[in-house]
N, C-alpha and C positions, 0 to 999 in steps of 0.2 A: 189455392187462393185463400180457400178458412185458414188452414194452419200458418198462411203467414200472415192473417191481419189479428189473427191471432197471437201469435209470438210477438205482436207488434205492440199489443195491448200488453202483455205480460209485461214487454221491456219498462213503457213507458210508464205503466203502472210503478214498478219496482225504483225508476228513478226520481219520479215523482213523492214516492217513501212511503205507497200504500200496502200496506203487512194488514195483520190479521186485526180484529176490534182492538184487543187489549192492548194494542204493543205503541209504544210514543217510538218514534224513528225516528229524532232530532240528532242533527250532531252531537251533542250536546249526553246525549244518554245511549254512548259505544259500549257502554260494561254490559256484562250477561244479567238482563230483567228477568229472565223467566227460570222457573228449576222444571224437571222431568220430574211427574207426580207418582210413576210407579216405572218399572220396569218398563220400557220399550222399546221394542224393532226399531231400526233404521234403514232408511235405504240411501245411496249414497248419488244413486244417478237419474233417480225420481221415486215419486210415490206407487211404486208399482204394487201389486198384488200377485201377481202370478209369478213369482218365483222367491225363493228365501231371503228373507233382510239381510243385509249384508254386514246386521252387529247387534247390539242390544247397547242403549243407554241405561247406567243403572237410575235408581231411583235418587229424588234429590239432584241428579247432574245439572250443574250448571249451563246456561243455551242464552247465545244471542239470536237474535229468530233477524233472517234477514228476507225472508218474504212471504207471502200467505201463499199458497197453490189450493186452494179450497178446502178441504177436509184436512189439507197435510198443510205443513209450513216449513219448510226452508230453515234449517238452524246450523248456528256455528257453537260446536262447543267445547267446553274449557280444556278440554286437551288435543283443540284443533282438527276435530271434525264434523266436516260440512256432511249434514245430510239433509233427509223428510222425514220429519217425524207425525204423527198424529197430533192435530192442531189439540183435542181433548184431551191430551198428555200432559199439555203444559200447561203451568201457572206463572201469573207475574209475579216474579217478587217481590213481597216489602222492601219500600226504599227509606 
C-alpha cells in the first residue's frame, strides 16, 4: 500500500512538471537546460547504488532533466539517453 501511494505521488508529481529547484518544465523550454559538470555514472533503470552504472556521461554533456527522484534526477540526453544521474552533477545552463 506505501509503494503505491507512493508511485502515485511520483506520477502525479511528474505530471504536474515538478523536477528538481533549478529546472523551469514549461513547454515552452523542451531544449537540454542543464550540462553534466564533470564526469558521471548513470544508471539507466534507477538510482541505484549497489551495482555498477550502467555508462558514464562525459563532462559538459548536454541533459534535459525530465524529473527529480531526490538526490538523483531523471535526465534525457543529447545522444538520447534516458538515465539517473546525480541531482549535484548538473548545472543549468545559460540561456
Amino acid at each position: 500500500m506505501k509503494w503505491a501511494l507512493f508511485t502515485a505521488v511520483l506520477v502525479v508529481g511528474a505530471l504536474v512538471g515538478g523536477c528538481c529547484p533549478c529546472c523551469d518544465r514549461s513547454p515552452a523550454t523542451a531544449a537540454f537546460t542543464h550540462v553534466v559538470t564533470a564526469n558521471t555514472p548513470y544508471y539507466t533503470t534507477g538510482p541505484q547504488q549497489a551495482r555498477p552504472p550502467d555508462g558514464t556521461f562525459q563532462s559538459q554533456t548536454k541533459v534535459r532533466v525530465i524529473r527529480d527522484a531526490g538526490s538523483y534526477c531523471q535526465v534525457q540526453s543529447e545522444n538520447g539517453i534516458t538515465a539517473y544521474v546525480s541531482a549535484g552533477a548538473l548545472k543549468k545552463s545559460p540561456q
